[in-house]
NUDREN-743844 format. One record per residue (C-alpha): y, z negated, x. Coordinates in steps of 0.02 Angstrom, whole numbers. Last residue first. Example, Ala and Ser with C-alpha at 12.3 -4.5 7.8 and 13.67 -1.06 7.14 Angstrom:
BEGIN
LOVEX      y      z      x
LOVEX    -53   -357    684
LOVEX   -225   -390    615
This chain:
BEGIN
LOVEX      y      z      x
LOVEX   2855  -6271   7647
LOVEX   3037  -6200   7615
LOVEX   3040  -6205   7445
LOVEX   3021  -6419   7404
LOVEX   3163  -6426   7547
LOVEX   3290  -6297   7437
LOVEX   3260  -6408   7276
LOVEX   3185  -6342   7125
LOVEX   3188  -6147   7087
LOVEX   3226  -5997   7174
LOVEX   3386  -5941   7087
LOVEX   3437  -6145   7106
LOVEX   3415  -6131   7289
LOVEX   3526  -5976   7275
LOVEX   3653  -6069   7146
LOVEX   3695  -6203   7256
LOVEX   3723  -6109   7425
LOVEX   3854  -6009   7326
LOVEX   3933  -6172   7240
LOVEX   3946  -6218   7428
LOVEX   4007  -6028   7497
LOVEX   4139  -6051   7362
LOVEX   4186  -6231   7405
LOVEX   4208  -6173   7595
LOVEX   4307  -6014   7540
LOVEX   4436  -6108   7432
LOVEX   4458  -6243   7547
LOVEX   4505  -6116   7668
LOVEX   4626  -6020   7554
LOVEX   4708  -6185   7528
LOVEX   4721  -6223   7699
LOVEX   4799  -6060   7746
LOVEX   4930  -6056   7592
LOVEX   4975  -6226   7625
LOVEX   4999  -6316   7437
LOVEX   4883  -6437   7446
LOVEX   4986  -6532   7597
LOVEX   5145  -6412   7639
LOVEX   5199  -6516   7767
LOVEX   5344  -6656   7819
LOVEX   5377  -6724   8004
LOVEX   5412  -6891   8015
LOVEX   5255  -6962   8103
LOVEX   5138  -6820   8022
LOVEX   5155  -6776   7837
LOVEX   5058  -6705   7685
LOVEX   4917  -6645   7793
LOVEX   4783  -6536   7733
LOVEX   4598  -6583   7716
LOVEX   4465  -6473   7718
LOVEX   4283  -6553   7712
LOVEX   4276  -6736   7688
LOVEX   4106  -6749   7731
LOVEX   4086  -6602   7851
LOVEX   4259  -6662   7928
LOVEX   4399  -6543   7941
LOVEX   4607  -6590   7967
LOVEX   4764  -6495   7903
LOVEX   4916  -6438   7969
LOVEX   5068  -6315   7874
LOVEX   5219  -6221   7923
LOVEX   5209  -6304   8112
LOVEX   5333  -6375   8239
LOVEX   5248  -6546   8243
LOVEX   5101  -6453   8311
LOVEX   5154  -6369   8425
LOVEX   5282  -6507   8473
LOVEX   5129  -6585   8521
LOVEX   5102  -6508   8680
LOVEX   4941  -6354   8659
LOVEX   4790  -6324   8751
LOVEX   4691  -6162   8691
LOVEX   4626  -6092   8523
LOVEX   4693  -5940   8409
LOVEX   4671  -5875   8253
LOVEX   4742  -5733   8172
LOVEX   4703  -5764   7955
LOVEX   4636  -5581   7876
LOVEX   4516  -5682   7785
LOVEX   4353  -5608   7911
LOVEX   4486  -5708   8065
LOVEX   4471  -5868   7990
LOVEX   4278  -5887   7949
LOVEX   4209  -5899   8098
LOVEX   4347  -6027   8173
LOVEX   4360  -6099   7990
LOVEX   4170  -6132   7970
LOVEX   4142  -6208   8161
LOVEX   4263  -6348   8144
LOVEX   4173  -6375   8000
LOVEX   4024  -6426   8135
LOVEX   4142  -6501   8248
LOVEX   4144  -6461   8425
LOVEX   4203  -6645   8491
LOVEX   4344  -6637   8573
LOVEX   4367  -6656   8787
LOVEX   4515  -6536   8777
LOVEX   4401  -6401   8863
LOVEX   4352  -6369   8703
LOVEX   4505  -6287   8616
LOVEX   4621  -6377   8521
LOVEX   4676  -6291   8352
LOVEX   4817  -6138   8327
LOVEX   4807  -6030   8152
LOVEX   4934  -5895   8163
LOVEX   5030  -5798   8032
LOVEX   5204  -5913   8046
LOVEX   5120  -6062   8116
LOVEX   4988  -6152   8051
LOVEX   4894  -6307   8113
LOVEX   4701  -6374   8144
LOVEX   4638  -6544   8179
LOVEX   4455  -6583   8211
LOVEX   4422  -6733   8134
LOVEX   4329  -6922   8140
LOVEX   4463  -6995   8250
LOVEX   4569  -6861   8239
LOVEX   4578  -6712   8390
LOVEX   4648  -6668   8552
LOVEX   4845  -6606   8562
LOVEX   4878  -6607   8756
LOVEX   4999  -6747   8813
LOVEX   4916  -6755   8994
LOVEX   4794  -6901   8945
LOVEX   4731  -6798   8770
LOVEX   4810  -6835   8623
LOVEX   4726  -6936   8473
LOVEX   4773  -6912   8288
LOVEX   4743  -7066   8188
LOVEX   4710  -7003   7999
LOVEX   4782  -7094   7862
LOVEX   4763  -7093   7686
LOVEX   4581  -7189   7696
LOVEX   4716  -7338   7752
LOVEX   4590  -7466   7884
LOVEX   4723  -7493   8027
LOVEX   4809  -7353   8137
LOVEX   4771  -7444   8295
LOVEX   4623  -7534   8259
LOVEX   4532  -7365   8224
LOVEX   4616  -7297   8396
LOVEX   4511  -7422   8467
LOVEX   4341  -7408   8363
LOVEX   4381  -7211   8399
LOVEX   4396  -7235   8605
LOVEX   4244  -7358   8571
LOVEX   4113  -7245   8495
LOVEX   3987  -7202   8629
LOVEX   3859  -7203   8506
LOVEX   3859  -6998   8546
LOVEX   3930  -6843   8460
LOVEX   3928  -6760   8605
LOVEX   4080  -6710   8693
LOVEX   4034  -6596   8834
LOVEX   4020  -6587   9027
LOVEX   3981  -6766   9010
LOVEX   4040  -6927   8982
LOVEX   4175  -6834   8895
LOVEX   4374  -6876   8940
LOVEX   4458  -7006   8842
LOVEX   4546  -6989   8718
LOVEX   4740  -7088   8727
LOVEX   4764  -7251   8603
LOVEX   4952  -7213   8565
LOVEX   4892  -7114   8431
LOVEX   4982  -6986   8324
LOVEX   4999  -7036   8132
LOVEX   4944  -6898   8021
LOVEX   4952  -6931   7820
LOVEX   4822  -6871   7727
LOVEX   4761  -6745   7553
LOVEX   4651  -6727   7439
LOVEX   4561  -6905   7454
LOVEX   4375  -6923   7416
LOVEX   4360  -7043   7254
LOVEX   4329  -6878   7140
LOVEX   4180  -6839   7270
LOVEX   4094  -6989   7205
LOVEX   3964  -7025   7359
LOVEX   3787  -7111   7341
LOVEX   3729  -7167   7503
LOVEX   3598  -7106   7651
LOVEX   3512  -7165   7785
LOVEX   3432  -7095   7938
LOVEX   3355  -7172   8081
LOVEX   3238  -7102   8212
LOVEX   3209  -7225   8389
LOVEX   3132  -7098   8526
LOVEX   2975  -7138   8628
LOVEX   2989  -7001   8752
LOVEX   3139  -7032   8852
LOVEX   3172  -6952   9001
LOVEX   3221  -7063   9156
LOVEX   3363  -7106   9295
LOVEX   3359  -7279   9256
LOVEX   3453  -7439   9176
LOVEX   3275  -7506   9122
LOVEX   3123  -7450   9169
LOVEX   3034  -7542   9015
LOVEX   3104  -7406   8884
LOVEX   3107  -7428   8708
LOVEX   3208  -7283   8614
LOVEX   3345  -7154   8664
LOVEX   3415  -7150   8474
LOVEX   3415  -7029   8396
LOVEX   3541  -7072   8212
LOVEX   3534  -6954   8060
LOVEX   3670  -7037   7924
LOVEX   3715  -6943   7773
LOVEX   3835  -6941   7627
LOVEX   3771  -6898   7461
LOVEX   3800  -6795   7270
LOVEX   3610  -6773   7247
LOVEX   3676  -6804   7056
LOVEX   3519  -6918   7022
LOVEX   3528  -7047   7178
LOVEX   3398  -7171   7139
LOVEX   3382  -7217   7320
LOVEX   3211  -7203   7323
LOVEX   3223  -7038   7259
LOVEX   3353  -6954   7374
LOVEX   3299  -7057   7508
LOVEX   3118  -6948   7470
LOVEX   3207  -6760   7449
LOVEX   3298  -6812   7620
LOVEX   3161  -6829   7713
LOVEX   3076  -6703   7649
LOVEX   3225  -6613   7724
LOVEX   3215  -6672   7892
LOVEX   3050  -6637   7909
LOVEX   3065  -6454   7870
LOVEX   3217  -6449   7985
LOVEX   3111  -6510   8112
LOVEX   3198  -6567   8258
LOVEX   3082  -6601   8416
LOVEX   3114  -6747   8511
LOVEX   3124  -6782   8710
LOVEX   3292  -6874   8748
LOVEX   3344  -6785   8886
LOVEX   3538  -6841   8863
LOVEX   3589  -6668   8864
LOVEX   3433  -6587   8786
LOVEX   3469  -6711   8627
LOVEX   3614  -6650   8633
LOVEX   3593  -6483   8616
LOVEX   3481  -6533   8475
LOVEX   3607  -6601   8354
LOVEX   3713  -6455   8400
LOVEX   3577  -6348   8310
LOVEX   3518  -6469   8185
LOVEX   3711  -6484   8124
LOVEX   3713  -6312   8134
LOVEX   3562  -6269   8024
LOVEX   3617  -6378   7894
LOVEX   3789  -6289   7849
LOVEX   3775  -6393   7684
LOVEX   3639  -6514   7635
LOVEX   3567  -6474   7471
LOVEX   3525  -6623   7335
LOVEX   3663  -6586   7202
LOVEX   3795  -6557   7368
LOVEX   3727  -6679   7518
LOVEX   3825  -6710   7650
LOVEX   3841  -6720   7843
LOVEX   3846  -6845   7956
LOVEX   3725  -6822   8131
LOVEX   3703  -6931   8261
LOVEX   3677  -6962   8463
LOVEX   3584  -7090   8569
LOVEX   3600  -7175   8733
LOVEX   3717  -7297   8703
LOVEX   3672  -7421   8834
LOVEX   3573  -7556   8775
LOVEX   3570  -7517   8575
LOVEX   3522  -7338   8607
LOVEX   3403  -7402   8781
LOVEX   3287  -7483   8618
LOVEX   3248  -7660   8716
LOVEX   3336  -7751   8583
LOVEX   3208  -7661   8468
LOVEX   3255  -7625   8328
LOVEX   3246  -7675   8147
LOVEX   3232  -7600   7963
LOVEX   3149  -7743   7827
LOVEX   3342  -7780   7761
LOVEX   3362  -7586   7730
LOVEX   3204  -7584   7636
LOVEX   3091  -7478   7709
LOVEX   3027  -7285   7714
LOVEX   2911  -7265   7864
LOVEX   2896  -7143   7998
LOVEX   3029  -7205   8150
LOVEX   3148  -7292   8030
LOVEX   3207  -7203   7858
LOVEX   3304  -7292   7743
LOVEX   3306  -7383   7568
């Protein structure tokens, strides 16, 4: 069962318009982020880069977090999902327009938003890093949004092949570490934390986020800029983020051996995220039923 536009349907009933200017040009941005025993984690930034996009590609829809979670206590229930252990889709979509390839604002947006049941225990704990002959490309924009534009990852997806133990790891044209195809990729050396800064054309990922605000309150120095990738092949430990995979450390990348599960930086991060998750769990539990069912 997902959500289309209003209505709850069958996933066979769901269709769009060929005229929808997401399926006709890409016009449209998502969100994936999951669901811990019902509760989406760092919601309110996923809704907040969610709708600086939306601004971006003047797509004219307001984001209700309120909506968005009754919409998630219902696919929770129609879905039969009784852990509230899920992975999430939101897709805006630019919607039916009859001015075709235009200079416009859209008004009529398409919503979607799916979920499915996810075993954590079948999530791996750790990758391999292969770096990508596939180069990424620059933003459309002045910023990376997390758009349909998806065909520098579908290619770099070829590349590496389908292994859930391997992450592609994409440099920018000039040889600049960038990013994974769906990761931000961070790396220690000696007492510093390095990752790719913006201006690298990578997406600003929403765990991403956690470790830059999070690094520097665990004593960890942090820094970002634009780094060759002997960096990165030079480092003590490297891992990758992903709000559905979370923290994941590298075991190896090309040749190059890490610590994997046992980096002291990665494993103090993982530590902190799945603390601040049990921590999210048991507040909305200290105020009863689900967090969406409180905050009407």
């Amino acid at each position: 069962m997902i959500y289309v536009n209003g209505r709850y349907i069958e996933e066979k009933d769901a269709v769009l318009s060929p005229f929808d200017h997401g399926f006709l040009y890409g016009i449209g941005v998502f969100e994936t982020f999951r669901l811990y025993e019902g509760y989406p984690f760092l919601l309110d930034w996923h809704i907040e880069r969610l709708k600086r996009a939306l601004k971006d590609l003047q797509i004219e829809y307001t984001v209700s977090k309120h909506e968005i979670l009754e919409m998630l206590d219902k696919l929770l229930r129609l879905n039969k999902i009784k852990d509230g252990n899920a992975r999430v889709r939101l897709d805006i979509s630019a919607g039916i327009s009859d001015k075709g390839f235009a200079a416009q604002a859209y008004d009529k947006p398409t919503v979607l938003c799916y979920m499915n049941e996810l075993k954590p225990e079948s999530l791996p704990l750790q990758k391999a890093g292969k770096v990508l002959s596939v180069r990424r490309n620059t933003p459309e924009g002045s910023f990376r949004l997390k758009s349909h534009h998806y065909l520098n990852n579908m290619y770099a997806k070829r590349e590496i092949g389908n292994d859930p133990l391997v992450e592609g790891i994409f440099l920018t044209e000039d040889g600049a570490v960038a990013e994974g195809i769906i990761s931000n990729v961070f790396w220690r050396k000696d007492s510093c934390i390095y990752t790719p800064s913006l201006d690298t054309g990578i997406l600003d990922g929403v765990t991403r986020r956690f470790v830059l605000e999070n690094a520097k309150k665990m004593g960890l120095e942090l820094k970002t800029g634009r780094y060759e990738l002997e960096a990165l092949l030079t480092a003590d430990e490297a891992w990758m983020t992903n709000s559905v995979l979370e923290i994941i450390p590298f075991t190896k990348i090309e040749e190059v051996d890490y610590a994997g599960r046992s980096g002291e930086a990665a494993s103090a991060l993982q530590s902190l995220y799945k603390k601040e998750i049990k921590n999210m769990i048991h507040e909305k539990h200290e105020k009863g039923g689900r967090v969406w069912r409180n905050k009407r």
